[in-house]
N, C-alpha and C positions, 0 to 999 in steps of 0.2 A: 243339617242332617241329610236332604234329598242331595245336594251336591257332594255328600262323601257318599255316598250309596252310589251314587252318576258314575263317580270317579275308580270304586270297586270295580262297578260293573265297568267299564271301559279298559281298565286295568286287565279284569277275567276275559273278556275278548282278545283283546291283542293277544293274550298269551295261547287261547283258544287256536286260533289264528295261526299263530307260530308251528304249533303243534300239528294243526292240518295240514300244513305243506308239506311238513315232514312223514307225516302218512301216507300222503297223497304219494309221493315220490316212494315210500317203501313197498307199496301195494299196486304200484301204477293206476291209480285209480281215478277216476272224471267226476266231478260235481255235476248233476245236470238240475236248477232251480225253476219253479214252474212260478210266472208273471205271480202268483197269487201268496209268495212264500213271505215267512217275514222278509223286512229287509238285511239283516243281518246274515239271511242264510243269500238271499241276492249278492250280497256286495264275497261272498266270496267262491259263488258259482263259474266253474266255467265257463259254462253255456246257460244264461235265462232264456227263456221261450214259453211258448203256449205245447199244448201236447203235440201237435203237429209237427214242430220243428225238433222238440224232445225226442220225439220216436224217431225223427230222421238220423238226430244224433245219437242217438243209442244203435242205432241198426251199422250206422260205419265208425265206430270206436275204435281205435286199436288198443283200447285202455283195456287193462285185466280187470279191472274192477269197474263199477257201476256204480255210484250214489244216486239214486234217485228222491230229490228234495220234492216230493207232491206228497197224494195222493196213492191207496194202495194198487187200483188197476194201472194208475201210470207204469206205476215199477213193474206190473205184471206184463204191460206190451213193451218195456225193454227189454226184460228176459225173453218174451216170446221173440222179439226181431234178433236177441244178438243172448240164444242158450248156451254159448261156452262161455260166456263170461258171469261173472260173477254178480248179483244183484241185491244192493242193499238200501234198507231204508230208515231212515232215521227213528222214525217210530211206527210202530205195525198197525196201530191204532188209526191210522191217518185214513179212516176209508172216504166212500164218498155216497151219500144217503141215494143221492140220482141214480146210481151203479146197482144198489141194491131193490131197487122200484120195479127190477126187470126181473124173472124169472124165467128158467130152461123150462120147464112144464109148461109154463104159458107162450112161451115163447112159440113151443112144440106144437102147442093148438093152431093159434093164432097159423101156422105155416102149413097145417093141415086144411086147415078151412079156405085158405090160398093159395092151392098147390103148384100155380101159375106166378105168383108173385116173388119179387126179389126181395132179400133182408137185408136194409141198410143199417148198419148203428154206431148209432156215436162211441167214439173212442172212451166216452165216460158208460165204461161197461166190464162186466167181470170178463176175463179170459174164458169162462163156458160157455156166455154167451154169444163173446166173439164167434167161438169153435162154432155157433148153430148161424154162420151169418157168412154172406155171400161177397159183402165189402164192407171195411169202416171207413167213417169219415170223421173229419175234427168240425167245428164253427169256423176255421179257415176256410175248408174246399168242400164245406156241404156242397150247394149249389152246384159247382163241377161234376164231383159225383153223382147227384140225383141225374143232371145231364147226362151225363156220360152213357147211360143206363137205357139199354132197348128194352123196357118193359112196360106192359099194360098195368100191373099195380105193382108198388114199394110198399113196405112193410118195412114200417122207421121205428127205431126201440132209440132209450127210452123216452128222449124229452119233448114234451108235446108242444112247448114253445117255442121250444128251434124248428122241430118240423111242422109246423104251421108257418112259420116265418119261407121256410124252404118250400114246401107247398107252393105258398103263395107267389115265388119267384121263380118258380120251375114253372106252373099249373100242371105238374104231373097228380095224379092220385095216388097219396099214401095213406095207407091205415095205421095211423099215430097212435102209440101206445100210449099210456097217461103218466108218464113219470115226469119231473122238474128237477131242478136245480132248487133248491132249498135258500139258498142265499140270492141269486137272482129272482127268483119269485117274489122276495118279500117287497121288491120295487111297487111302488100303485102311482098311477097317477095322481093322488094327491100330492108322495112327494115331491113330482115334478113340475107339479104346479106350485108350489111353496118356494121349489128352487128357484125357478124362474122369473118369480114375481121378486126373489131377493137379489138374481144375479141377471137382469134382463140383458145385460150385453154379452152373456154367455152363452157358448153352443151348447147341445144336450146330444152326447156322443154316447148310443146305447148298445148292450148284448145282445143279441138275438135270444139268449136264456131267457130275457125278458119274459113279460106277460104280453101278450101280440097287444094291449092296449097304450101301454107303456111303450114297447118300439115303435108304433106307427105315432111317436109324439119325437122320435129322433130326427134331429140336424145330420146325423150318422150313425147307422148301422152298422156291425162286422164283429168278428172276432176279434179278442182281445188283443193281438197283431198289426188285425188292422185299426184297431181306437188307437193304438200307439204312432203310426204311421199316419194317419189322418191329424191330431194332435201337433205331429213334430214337424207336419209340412205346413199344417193352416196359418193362415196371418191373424187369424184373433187369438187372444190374450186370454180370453177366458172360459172355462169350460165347465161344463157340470158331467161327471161321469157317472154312467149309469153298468158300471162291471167291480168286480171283488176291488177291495182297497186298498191290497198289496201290491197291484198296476201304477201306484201312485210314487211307488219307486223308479220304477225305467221311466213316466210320466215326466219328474221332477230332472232325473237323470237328463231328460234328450232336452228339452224345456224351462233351462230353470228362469228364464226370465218370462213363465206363463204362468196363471192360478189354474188348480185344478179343485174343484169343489164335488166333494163325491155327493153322491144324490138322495143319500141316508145313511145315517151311520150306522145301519143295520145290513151293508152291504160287505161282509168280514164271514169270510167262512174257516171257522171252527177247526173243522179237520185239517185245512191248506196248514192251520197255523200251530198246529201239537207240533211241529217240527221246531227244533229252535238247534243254534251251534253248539250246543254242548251235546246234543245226542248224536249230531254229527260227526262230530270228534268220534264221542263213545262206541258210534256204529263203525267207525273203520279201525279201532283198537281191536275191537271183540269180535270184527268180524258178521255181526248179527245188529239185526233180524234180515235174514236173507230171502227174497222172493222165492217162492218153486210154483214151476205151473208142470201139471203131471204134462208129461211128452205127447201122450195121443191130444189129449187138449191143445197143447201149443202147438203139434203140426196143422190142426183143421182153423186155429187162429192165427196163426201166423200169413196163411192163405187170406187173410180178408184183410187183414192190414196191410200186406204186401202189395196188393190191387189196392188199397185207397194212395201210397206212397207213387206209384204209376200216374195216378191221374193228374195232369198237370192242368 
């Protein structure tokens, strides 16, 4: 019975599948899949990436259309970098709980009471908040960033993981807002002491979303880019990963003769995963759900993502 179900379902892909390309080609439209999507929606992205490379490829498209496979402010900094084009997403639903941690009223305070200070923010942030911020940055080119940056205090919205991790490798002074990542938080160092004791000849390659207790237990730090890149060059075979589970696709892809052991099966974020191929298909038939960022917001955000794309 599970094998004619298998055979369905692989059956309804292909044909999935079939039908995408011929979308894609009526609409001139680009896939763009974020490391974290299922794999199904990877294997027929044009471009996978972390947001960083996602925005770069949204910003020089010459595609009339947009698919953006994330989250909902990914899609939102495609349309801000590339507003004639069209922005669609496979389900509207797909927000990100980190993005909502932040608010414009606090945000407002918080930039009152340091009138002197710069606003750094993660790319995992709404388009308003962008609009109230002076540059973004991804878990690629935090650090660069915060460098880059002639100022006596940062004001880093929202994740207090990364920006303590950043802090700490910059020693500039930010005033870290309290927001996380929901799915990298749930890491503790119990379970990478559990991992460790079962895989002791493996490396423990973590996110900076981490808990700063959890990353300072890493063999390697970085962005989901660079755990790929760290992974596809190392000479050992085995690994415990400490980022979302969907990375275990381009992981297996660059690697397949390496183990990848994620670091708890509770490392699966939720929202990455409401997208699957069949809404994909359905979003570029229908046309919908299409991003909108009102205009005066996406001119004042576009400004801050523009200046994080500059910083090399």
């Amino acid at each position: 019975m599970e094998a004619l179900a298998l055979e369905r379902k692989q059956e309804q892909n292909r044909e999935l599948r079939i039908r995408l390309e011929e979308l894609k080609k009526e609409r001139n439209a680009i896939i763009l899949a974020h490391y974290y999507q299922r794999d199904e929606i990877q294997e027929v992205a044009d471009f996978r990436g972390d947001s960083f490379l996602l925005a770069q490829k949204a910003a020089e498209t010459d595609a009339d259309v947009i698919v953006f496979c994330g989250v909902h402010f990914m899609g939102e900094s495609a349309k801000i970098l590339a507003p004639n084009k069209i922005v669609l997403i496979p389900d509207e639903r797909a927000g990100c709980p980190m993005a909502d941690m932040v608010n414009v009223d606090g945000l407002r305070k918080l930039k009152a009471q340091h009138p002197n200070a710069k606003v750094v923010t993660y790319i995992n942030s709404s388009a308003e908040i962008k609009a109230e911020t002076d540059i973004c940055c991804t878990s690629a080119n935090a650090v660069r960033v915060i460098e880059s940056l002639d100022a006596e205090e940062i004001i880093w919205v929202p994740d207090k993981n990364l920006g303590q991790y950043v802090q700490d490798q910059t020693g500039k002074k930010m005033i870290i807002w309290e927001g996380y990542c929901n799915t990298h938080d749930m890491l503790t160092v119990k379970d990478v002491v559990e991992m460790r004791a079962k895989y002791p000849e493996a490396e423990f390659v973590v996110h900076p979303e981490c808990r700063p207790e959890v990353v300072a237990m890493g063999d390697f730090v970085g962005s989901t880019t660079a755990i790929l890149e760290y992974c596809r060059k190392s000479n050992r075979r085995q690994f415990i990963v400490g980022t979302e589970d969907g990375t275990g696709y381009q992981l297996r892809l660059d690697s397949p003769d390496k183990e990848f052991h994620f670091a708890t099966k509770f490392l699966v974020c939720p929202n990455m995963k409401v997208n699957n191929l069949k809404k994909l298909v359905k979003c570029l038939e229908t046309m919908k759900p299409q991003i909108y960022v009102p205009p005066a917001v996406a001119d004042k955000a576009r400004t801050s993502l523009e200046r994080m794309l500059q910083v090399r």
